[in-house]
C-alpha positions as CSV (number, residue, x, y, z in Angstrom):
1,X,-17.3,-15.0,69.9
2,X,-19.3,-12.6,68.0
3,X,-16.1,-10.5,66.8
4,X,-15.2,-14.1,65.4
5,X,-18.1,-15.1,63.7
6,X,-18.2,-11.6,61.9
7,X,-14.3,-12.4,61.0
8,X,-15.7,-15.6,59.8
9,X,-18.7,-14.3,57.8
10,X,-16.6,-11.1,55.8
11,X,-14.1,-14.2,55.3
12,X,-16.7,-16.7,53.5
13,X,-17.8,-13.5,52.0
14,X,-15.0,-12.6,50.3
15,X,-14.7,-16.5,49.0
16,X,-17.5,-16.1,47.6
17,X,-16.9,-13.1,45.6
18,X,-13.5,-13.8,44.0
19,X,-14.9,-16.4,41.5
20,X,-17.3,-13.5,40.5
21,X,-15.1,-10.7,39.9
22,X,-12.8,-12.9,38.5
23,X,-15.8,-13.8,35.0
24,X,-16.2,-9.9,35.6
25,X,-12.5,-8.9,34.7
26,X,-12.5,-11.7,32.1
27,X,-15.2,-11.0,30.8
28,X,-14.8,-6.8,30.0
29,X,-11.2,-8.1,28.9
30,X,-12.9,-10.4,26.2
31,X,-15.5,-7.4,25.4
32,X,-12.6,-4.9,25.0
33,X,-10.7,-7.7,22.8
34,X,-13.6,-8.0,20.4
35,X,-14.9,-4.5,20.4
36,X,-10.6,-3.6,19.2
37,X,-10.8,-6.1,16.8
38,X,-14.4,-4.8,15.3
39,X,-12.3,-1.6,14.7
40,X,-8.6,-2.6,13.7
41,X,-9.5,-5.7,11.5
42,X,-11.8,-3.4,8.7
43,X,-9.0,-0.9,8.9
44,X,-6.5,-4.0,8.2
45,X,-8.3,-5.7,5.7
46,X,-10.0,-2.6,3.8
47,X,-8.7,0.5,4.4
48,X,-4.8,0.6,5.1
49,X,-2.0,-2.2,5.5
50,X,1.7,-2.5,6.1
51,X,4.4,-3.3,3.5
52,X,8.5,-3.5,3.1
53,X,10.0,-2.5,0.0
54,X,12.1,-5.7,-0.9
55,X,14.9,-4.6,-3.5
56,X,16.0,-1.8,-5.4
57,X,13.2,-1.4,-8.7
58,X,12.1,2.0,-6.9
59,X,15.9,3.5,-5.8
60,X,16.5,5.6,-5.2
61,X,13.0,7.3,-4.2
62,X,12.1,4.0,-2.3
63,X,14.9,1.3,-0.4
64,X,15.3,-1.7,0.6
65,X,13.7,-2.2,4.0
66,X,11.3,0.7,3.8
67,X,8.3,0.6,5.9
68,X,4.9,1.8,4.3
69,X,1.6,2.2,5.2
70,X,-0.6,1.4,2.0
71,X,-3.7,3.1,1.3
72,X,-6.0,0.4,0.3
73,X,-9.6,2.1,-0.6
74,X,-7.6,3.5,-3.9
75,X,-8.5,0.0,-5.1
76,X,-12.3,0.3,-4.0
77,X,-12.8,3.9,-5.5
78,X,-10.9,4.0,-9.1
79,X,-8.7,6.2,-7.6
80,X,-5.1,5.8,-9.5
81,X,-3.5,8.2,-11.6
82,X,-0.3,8.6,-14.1
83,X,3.0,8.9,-11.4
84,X,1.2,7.1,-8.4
85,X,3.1,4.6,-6.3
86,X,1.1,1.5,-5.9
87,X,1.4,-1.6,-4.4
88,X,0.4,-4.7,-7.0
89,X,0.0,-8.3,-6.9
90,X,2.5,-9.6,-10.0
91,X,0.3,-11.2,-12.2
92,X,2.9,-14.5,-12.9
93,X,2.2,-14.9,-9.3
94,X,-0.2,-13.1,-7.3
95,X,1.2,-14.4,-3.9
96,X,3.9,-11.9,-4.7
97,X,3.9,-8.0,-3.9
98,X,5.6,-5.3,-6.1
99,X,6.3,-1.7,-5.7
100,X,6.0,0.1,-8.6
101,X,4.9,3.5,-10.5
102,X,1.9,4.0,-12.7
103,X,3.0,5.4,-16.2
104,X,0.0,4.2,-18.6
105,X,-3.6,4.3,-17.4
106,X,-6.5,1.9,-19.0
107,X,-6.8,2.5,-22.8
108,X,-4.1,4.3,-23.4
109,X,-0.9,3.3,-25.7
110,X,2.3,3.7,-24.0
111,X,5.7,3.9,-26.1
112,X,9.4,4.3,-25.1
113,X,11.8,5.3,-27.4
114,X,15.6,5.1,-26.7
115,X,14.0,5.4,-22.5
116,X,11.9,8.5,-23.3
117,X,8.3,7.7,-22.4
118,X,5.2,9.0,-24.4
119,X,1.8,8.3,-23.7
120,X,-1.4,8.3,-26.3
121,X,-5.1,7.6,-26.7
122,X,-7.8,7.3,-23.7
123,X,-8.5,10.6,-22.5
124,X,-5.7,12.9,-23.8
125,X,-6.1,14.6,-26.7
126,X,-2.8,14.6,-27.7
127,X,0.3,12.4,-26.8
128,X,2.5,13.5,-24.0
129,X,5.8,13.2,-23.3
130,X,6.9,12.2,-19.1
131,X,8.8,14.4,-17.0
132,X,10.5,12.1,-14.7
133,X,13.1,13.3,-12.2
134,X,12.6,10.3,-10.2
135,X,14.0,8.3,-12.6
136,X,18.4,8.3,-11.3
137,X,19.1,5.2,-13.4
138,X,17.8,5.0,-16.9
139,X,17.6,2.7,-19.9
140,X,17.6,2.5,-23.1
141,X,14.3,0.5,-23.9
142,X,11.9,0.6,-27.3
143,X,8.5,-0.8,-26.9
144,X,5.0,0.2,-27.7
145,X,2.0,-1.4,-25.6
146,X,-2.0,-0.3,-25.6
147,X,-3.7,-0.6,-22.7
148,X,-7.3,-2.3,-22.6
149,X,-9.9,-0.4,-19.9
150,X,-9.2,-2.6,-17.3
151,X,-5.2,-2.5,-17.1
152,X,-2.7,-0.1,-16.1
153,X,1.2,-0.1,-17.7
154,X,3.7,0.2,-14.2
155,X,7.4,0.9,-14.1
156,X,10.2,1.2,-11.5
157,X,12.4,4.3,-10.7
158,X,15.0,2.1,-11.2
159,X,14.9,1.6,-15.0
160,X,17.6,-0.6,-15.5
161,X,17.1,-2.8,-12.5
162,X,12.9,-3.3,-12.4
163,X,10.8,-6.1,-13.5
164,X,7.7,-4.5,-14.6
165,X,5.4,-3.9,-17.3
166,X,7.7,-3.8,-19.9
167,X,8.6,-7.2,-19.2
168,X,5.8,-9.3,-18.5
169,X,3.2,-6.8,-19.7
170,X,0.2,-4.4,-18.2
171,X,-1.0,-4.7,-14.7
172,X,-5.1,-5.5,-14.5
173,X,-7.1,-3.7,-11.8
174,X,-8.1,-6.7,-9.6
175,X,-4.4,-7.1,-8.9
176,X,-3.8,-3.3,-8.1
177,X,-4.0,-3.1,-4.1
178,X,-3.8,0.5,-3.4
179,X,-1.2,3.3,-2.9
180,X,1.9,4.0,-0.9
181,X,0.2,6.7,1.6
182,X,2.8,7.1,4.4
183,X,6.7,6.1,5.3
184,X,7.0,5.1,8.7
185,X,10.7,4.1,8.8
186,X,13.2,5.0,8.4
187,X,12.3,7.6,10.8
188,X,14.3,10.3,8.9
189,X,12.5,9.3,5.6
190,X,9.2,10.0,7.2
191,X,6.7,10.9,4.6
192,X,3.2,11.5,3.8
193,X,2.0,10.3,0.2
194,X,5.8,9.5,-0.3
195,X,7.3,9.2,-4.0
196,X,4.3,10.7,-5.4
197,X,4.6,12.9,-8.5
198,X,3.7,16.2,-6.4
199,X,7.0,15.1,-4.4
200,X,8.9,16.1,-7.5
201,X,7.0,18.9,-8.7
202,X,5.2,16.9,-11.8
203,X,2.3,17.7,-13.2
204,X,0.2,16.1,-16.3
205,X,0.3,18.2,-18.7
């Protein structure tokens, strides 16, 4: 009788238990949850984000399909220079992303003669002329633009197949969300700071 009743009593107390460990697992699984998504939503939201190139403006250094890792506190810390890939909002329609390349920075005047691209005003003292190896598929534009301080001029590799700046004008720096920092896939593209003008051996002059 007494074996039984100690049967009896380990039984209720186990019954007893299960409801409590039970809160205990959900509740460290809840604390775990919240305490990930303290860390990974900042990261999300302010400091990196994901993006696939759609179309060919950037081929042949970027294609179709890519998948990027964008740097986002560029946009937080005035942080773009000529040559830099960026990722933009395109200011027709902000709900859209584009890829593109950084050519003219705020205040400056950016011309293209016959394709060649020279850059005057801001802080050069003297106009420069682009070095652009990245650039497989030319054409043969003429404009002439000056930048205002809050606007940058963007291009694609692509010459004859982007829509950029040269079509529906400068980019402003609200709309500028940060820089391609890494190429996840394909996996034998894999690339840190990919595209970028020390890729191709430029420097500004």
């Amino acid at each position: 009788m007494t074996g039984e009743q100690t049967t009896d009593q380990a039984k209720n107390s186990g019954e007893q238990q299960a409801p409590g460990s039970f809160l205990s697992v959900l509740w460290e699984t809840v604390r775990y949850a919240v305490i990930a998504a303290a860390i990974i939503i900042p990261i999300r939201i302010f400091i990196a984000q994901p993006f696939v190139v759609s179309g060919n403006s950037m081929f042949p250094t970027f294609k179709n399909g890519e998948y990027l890792i964008v740097d986002e506190l560029s946009k937080y810390v005035d942080a773009y220079q000529r040559g830099d890939v960026v990722i933009l909002r395109y200011p027709q329609d902000p709900s859209k992303y584009f890829i593109k390349r950084v050519i003219g920075l705020p205040g400056e005047t950016v011309s293209v003669e016959n394709g060649v691209v020279t850059v005057s005003g801001g802080h050069l003292t003297e106009p420069i002329t682009l070095d652009e190896p990245y650039v497989k598929n030319p054409k043969i534009d003429t404009l002439k633009r000056t930048l205002d301080d809050t606007e940058y001029f963007v291009m694609g590799d692509n010459r004859a197949q982007s829509s950029d700046s040269r079509y529906w004008g400068p980019v402003p720096k609200r709309l500028m969300d940060g820089k391609a920092l890494l190429r996840l896939f394909p996996f034998t593209r894999i690339a840190w700071k990919p595209g970028g003008p020390e890729s191709f051996g430029v420097t500004e002059p």
